[in-house]
DOVO-227330 format. One record per residue (C-alpha): residue number from 0; residue in three letters; x, z, y. Coordinates in steps of 0.1 Angstrom, whole numbers, plus 5000, padded with zeros to 4 digits. Each point is the difference from the previous one (the first is absolute). Layout:
N
R   resi   resn      u      w      v
R    NUM    ALA      X      Z      Y
...
This chain:
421
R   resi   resn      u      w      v
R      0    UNK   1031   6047   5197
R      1    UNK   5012   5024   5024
R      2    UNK   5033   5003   5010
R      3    UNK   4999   5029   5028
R      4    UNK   4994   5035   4989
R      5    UNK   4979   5028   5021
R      6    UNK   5030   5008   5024
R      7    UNK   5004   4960   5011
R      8    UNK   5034   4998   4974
R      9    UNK   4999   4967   4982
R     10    UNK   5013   5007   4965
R     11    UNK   5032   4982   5003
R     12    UNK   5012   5027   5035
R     13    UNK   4984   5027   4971
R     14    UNK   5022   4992   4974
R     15    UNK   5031   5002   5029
R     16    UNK   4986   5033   5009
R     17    UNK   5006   5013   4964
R     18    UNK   5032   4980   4994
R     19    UNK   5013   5021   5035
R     20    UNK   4992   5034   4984
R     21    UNK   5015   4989   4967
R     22    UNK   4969   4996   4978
R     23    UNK   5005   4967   4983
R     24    UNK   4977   5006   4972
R     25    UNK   4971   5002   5025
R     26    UNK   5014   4972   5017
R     27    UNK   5001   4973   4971
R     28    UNK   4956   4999   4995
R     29    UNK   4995   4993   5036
R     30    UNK   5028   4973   5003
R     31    UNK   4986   4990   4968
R     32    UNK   4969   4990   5012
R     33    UNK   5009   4988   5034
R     34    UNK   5029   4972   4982
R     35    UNK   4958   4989   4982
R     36    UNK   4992   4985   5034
R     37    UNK   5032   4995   5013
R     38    UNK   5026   4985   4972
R     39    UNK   5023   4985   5027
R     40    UNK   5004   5030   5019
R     41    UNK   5036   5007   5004
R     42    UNK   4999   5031   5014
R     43    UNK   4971   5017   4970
R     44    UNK   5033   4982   4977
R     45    UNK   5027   5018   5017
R     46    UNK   4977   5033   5000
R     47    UNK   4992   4995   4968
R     48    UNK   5040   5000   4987
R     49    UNK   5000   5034   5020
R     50    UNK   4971   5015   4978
R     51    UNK   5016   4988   4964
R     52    UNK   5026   5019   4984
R     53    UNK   5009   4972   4973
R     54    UNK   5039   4985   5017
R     55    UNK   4980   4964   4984
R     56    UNK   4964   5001   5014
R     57    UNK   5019   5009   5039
R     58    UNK   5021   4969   4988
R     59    UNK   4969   4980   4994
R     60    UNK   4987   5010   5034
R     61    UNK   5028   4989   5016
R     62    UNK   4998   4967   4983
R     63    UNK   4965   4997   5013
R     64    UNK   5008   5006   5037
R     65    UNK   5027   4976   5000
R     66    UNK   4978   4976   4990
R     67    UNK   4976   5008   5022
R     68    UNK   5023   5003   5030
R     69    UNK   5033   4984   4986
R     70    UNK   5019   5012   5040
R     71    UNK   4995   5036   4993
R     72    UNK   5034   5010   5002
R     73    UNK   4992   5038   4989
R     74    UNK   4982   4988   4971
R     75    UNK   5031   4981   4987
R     76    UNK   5026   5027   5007
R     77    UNK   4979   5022   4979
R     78    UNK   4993   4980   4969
R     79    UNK   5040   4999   5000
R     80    UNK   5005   5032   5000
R     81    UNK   4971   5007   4972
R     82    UNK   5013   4969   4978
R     83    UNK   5035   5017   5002
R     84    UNK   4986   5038   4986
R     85    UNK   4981   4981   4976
R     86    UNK   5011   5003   4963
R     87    UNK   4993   4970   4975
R     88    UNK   4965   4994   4993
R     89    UNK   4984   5015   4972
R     90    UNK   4981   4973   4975
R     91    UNK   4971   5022   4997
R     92    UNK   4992   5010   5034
R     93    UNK   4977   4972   5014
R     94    UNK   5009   4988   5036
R     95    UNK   4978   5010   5026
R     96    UNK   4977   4974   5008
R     97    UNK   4971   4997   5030
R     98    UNK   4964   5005   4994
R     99    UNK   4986   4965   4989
R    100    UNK   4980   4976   5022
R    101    UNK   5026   4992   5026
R    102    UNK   5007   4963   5005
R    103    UNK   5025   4981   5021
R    104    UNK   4974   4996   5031
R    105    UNK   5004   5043   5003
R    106    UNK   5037   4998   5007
R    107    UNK   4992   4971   5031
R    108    UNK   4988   5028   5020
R    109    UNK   5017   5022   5028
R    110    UNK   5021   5026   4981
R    111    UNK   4989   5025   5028
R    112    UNK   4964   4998   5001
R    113    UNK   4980   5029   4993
R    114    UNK   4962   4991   4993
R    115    UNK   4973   5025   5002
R    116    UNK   4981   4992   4971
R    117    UNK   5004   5022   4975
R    118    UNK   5009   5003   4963
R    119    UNK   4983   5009   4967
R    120    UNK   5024   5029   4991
R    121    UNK   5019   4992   4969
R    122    UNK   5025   5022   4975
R    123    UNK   5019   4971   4993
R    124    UNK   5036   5011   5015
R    125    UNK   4992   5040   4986
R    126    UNK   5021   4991   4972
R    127    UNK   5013   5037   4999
R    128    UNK   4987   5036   4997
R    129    UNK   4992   5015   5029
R    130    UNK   5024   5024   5011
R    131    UNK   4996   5029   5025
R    132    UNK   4999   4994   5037
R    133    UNK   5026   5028   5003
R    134    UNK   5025   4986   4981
R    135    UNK   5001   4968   5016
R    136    UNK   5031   4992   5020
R    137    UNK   4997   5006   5042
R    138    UNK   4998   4963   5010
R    139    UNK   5017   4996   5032
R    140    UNK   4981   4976   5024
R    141    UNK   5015   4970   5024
R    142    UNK   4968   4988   5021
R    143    UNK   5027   4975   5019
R    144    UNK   4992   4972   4976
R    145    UNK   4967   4984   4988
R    146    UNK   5005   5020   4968
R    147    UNK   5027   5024   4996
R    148    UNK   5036   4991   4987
R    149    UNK   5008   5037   5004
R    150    UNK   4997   5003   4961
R    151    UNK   5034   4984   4998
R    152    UNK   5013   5034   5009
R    153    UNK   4992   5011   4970
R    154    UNK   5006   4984   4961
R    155    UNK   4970   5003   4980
R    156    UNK   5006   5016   4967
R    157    UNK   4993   4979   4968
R    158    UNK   4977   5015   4978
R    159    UNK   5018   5028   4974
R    160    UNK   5005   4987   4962
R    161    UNK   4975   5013   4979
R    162    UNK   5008   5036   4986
R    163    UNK   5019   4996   4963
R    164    UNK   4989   5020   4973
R    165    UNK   5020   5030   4992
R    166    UNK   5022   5000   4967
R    167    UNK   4991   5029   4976
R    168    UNK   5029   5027   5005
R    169    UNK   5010   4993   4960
R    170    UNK   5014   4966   5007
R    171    UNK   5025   5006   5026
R    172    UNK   5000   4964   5021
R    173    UNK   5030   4976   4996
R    174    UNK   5022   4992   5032
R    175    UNK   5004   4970   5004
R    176    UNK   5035   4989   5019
R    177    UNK   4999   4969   5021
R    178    UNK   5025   4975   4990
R    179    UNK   5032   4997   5022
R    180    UNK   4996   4970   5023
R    181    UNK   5026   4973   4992
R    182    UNK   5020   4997   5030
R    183    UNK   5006   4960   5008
R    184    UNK   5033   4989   5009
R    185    UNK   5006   4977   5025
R    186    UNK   5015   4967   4994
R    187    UNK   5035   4994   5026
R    188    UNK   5000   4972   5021
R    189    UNK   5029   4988   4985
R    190    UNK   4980   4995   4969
R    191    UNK   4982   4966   5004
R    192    UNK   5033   4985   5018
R    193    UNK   5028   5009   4969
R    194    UNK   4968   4985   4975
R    195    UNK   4995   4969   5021
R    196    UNK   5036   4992   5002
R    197    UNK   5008   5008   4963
R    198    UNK   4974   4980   4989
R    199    UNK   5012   4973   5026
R    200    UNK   5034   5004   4981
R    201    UNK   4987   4994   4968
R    202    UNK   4978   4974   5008
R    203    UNK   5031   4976   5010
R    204    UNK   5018   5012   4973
R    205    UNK   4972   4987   4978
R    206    UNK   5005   4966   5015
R    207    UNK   5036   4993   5005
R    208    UNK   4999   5011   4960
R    209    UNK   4973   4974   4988
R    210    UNK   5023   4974   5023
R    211    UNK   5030   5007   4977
R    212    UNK   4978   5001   4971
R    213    UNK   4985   4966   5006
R    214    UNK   5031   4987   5006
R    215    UNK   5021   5012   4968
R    216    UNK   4968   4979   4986
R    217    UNK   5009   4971   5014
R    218    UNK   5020   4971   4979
R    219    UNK   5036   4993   5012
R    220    UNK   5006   4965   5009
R    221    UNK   5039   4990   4999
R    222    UNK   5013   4975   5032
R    223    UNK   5006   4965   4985
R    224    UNK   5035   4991   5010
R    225    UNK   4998   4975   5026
R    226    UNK   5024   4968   4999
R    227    UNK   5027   4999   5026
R    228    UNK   4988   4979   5033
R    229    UNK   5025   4985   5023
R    230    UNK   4996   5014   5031
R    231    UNK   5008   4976   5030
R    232    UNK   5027   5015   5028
R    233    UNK   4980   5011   5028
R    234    UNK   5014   5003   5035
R    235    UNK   4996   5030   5018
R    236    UNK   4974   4999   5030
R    237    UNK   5013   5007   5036
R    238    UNK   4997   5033   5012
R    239    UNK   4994   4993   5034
R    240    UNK   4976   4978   5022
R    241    UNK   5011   4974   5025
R    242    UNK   4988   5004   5033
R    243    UNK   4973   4980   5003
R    244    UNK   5004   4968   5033
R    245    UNK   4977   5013   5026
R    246    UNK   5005   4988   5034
R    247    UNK   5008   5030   5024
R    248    UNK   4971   5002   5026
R    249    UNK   5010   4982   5032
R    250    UNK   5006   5029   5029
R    251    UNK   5000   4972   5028
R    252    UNK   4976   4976   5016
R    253    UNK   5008   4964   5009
R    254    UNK   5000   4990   5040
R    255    UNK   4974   4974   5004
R    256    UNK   5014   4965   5005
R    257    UNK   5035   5010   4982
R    258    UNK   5009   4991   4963
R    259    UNK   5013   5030   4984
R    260    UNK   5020   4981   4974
R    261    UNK   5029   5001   5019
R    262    UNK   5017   5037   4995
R    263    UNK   5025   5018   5019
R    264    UNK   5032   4995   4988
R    265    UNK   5014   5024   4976
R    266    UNK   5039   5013   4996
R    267    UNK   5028   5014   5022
R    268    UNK   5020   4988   5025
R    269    UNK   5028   5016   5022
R    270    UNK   5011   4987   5034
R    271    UNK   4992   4993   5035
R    272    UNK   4978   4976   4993
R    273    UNK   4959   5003   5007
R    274    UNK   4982   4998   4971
R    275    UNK   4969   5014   4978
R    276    UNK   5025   5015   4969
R    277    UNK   5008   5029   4998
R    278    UNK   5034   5006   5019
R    279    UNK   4992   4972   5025
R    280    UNK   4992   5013   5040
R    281    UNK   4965   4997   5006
R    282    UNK   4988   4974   5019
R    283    UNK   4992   5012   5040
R    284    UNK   4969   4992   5011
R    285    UNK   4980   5009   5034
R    286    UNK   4962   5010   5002
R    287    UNK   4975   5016   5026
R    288    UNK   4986   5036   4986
R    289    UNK   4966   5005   5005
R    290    UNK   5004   5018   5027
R    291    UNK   5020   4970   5018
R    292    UNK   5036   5012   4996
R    293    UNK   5026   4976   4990
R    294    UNK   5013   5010   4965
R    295    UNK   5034   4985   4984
R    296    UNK   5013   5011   4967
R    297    UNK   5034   4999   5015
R    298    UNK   4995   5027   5022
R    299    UNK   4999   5024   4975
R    300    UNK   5034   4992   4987
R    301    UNK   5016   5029   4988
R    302    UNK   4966   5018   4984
R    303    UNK   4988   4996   4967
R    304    UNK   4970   4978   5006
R    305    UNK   4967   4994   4972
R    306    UNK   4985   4966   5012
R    307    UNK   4961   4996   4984
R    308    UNK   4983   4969   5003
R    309    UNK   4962   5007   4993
R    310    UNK   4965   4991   5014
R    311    UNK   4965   5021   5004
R    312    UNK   4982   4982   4979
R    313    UNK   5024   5007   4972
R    314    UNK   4988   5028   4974
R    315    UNK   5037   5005   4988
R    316    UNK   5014   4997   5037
R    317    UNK   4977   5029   5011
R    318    UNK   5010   5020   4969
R    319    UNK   5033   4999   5008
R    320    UNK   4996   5008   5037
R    321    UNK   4989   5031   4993
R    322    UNK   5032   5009   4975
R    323    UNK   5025   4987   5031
R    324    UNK   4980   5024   5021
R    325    UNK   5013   5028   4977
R    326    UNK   5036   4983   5001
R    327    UNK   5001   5002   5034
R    328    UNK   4990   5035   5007
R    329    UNK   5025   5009   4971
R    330    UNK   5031   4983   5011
R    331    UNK   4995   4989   5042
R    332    UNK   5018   5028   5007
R    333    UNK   5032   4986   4983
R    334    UNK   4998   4973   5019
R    335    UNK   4978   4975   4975
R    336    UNK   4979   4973   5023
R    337    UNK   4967   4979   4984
R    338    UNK   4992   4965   5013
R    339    UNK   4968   4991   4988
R    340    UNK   4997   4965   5008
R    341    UNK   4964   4989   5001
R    342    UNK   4993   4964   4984
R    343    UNK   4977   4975   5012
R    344    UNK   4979   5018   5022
R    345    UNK   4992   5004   5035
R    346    UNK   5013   5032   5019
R    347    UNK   4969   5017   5002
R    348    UNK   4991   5004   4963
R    349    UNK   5038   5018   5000
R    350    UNK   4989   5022   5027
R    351    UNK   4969   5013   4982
R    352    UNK   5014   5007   4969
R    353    UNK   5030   5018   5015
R    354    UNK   4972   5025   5021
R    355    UNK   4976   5001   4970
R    356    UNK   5031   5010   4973
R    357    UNK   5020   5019   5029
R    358    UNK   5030   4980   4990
R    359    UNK   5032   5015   5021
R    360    UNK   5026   4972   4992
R    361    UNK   5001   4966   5020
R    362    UNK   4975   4968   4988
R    363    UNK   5013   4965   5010
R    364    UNK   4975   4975   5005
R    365    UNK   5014   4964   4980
R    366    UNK   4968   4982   5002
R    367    UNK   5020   4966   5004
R    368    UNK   5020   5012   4968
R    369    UNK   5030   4997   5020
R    370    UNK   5024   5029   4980
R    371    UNK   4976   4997   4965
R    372    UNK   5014   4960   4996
R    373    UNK   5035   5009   5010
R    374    UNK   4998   5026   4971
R    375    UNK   4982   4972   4979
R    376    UNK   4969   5024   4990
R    377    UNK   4972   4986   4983
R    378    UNK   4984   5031   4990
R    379    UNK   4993   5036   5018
R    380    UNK   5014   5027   4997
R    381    UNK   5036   4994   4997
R    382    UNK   5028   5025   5006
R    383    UNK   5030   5002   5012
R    384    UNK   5027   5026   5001
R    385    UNK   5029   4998   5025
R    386    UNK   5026   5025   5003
R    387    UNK   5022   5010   5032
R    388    UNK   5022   4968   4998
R    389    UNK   4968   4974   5004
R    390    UNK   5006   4988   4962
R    391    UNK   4970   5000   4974
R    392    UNK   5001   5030   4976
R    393    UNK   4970   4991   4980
R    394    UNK   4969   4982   5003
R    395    UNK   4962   4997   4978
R    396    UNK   4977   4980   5000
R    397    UNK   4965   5016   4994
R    398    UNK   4985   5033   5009
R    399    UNK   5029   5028   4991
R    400    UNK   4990   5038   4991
R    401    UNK   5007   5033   5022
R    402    UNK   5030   5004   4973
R    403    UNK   5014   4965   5007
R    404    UNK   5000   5006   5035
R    405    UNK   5015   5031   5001
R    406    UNK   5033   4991   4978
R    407    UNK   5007   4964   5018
R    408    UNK   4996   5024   5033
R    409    UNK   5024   5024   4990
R    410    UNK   5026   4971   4987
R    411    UNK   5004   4986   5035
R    412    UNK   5001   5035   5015
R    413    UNK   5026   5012   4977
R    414    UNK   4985   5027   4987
R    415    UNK   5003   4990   4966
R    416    UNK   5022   5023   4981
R    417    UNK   5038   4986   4990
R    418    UNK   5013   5000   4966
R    419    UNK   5031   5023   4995
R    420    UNK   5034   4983   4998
């Protein structure tokens, strides 16, 4: 079968040739028979919806090329525009349906192959009358694309509905007035909320009356009397805990080689007596500073003096160095002098810890305990406090706080405030 007329034109460029001067009628026999050898040509489909005038067969054809080339954007766009003009289908008017003997395996092939075999010609799609050439529309042409899309430019018209018959003039024809659309009202948003909490409402009102319900059911059971009991005198618990025994947690550490059962001796005493109460003059005693000056307590008679015995190795001794530190930049301007007496050690421990610590106020070296024995210590730190006069004002046993320090300090300085007469 030939496919190419006497001018070279194969019949599918033919049937765009007629479609460009508007002459689909012409146009439908040669796609006709060119969609015979070539079912899964895409373009002869998309030609082919150009020739129809039916708004379903063009439908159908842009069914076809979608399945042929499912990509084809154009294709797509169009069948949504024709699906929107089209009206509900009409039972009785058959869809349009391709000529039989296509298969699967016909679709498999390239959508834009154009063979040049040709076609038996077939009447199959000149479902119509023939029309006249001249009254076919101009179809404007759009050779940018493989087939033109240029069609979209233009909405096809549906065919007209068949003519009615005219009424005889005797029977005038009945008007027939549409009935008035029911306008819908809307429902408020408070709507559902008021419903859902009335209904909330009722529902516990339901319940709490079945409750009182069931229970005006229920038989009343009268309280047996119960004999008098004797009840025993109780006495009242304590309102308050005892303190419980702990022992306090010791704040001094034992000399080696000295049994700390013997204390220092506890009370007042007033005279000119030495002694190690509180009242008694504190006994004098000499030492070498680590720096190899002679130090005796007497020769700061007439200054309130805060005598520390103590040792490195110490944890509280060394805790408490650094609170006389503090003391003694508070008050050394008053006039308050710190002996730190150093207790069974050799000079040059002293001297280390004084330069590590940066310790201002004199260490004495007692490595003999020459001065710790005549105070009878058996346990470091101990502290004494003596006032202008030589006499002890106070003295602890045990590592003493910053606060401690600082009020036994001001009591032999006399800064302590007097009561009012």
């Amino acid at each position: 079968m030939a496919s190419v007329n006497d001018s070279g034109m194969s019949l599918l460029e033919q049937a765009e040739e007629l479609l460009r001067a508007g002459k689909r009628q012409a146009a439908l026999p040669l796609l006709a028979e060119y969609l015979q050898g070539h079912p899964n040509s895409a373009r002869c489909w998309w030609l082919l919806s150009l020739a129809v005038t039916d708004l379903r067969q063009q439908i159908d054809c842009m069914e076809r090329v979608l399945v042929i080339d499912p990509n084809y954007t154009p294709a797509r766009t169009r069948l949504e525009k024709l699906e929107r003009m089209l009206e509900p289908r009409p039972p009785t008017v058959p869809p349009f349906m391709p000529e039989p003997g296509f298969s699967r395996e016909d679709f498999e092939t390239d959508p834009f192959e154009i063979d040049a075999e040709p076609a038996a010609p077939s009447s199959t799609f000149l479902a119509e009358e023939e029309e006249e050439e001249e009254a076919e529309p101009v179809y404007r042409w759009d050779s940018s694309t493989p087939w033109s899309s240029a069609y979209l430019d233009e909405e096809p018209q549906s065919q007209p509905p068949p003519a009615q018959p005219a009424e005889p003039p005797s029977q005038p024809r009945p008007t027939t007035q549409p009935a008035p659309r029911r306008a819908t009202q809307k429902t408020p948003a408070w709507f559902l909320p008021v419903m859902g909490g009335l209904l909330l409402v009722c529902l516990m009102v339901a319940c709490i009356g079945g409750v009182l319900v069931w229970r005006s059911f229920q038989p009343v059971t009268a309280a047996t009397p119960q004999s008098p009991l004797s009840v025993p005198t109780r006495t009242l618990e304590p309102t308050w805990t005892p303190p419980p025994t702990i022992t306090p947690r010791p704040t001094f550490t034992p000399i080696p080689g000295l049994t700390p059962s013997s204390a220092l001796p506890i009370g007042t005493q007033q005279g000119n007596q030495e002694g190690l109460l509180v009242g008694n003059l504190a006994p004098d005693f000499t030492l070498w500073d680590v720096d190899g000056r002679k130090v005796s307590l007497s020769s700061y008679h007439g200054q309130p003096v805060v005598l520390f015995f103590w040792a490195t190795w110490c944890p509280y001794c060394r805790a408490q160095i650094e609170s006389l530190k503090g003391l003694h930049d508070t008050y050394k301007d008053a006039g308050l002098i710190i002996l730190a007496v150093d207790v069974d050690e050799n000079v040059d421990t002293g001297r280390a810890f004084r330069a590590k610590h940066e310790i201002k106020f004199p260490i004495l070296d007692d490595w003999a305990l020459t001065a710790f024995s005549l105070y009878k210590g058996r346990v470091v730190p101990v502290t004494y406090f003596i006032d202008q006069g030589g006499r002890i004002n106070h003295f602890a046993v045990g590592q003493m706080d910053i606060s401690s320090l600082n009020l036994q300090a001001r009591a032999i300085l006399n800064l302590l405030p007097t009561a009012v007469p």
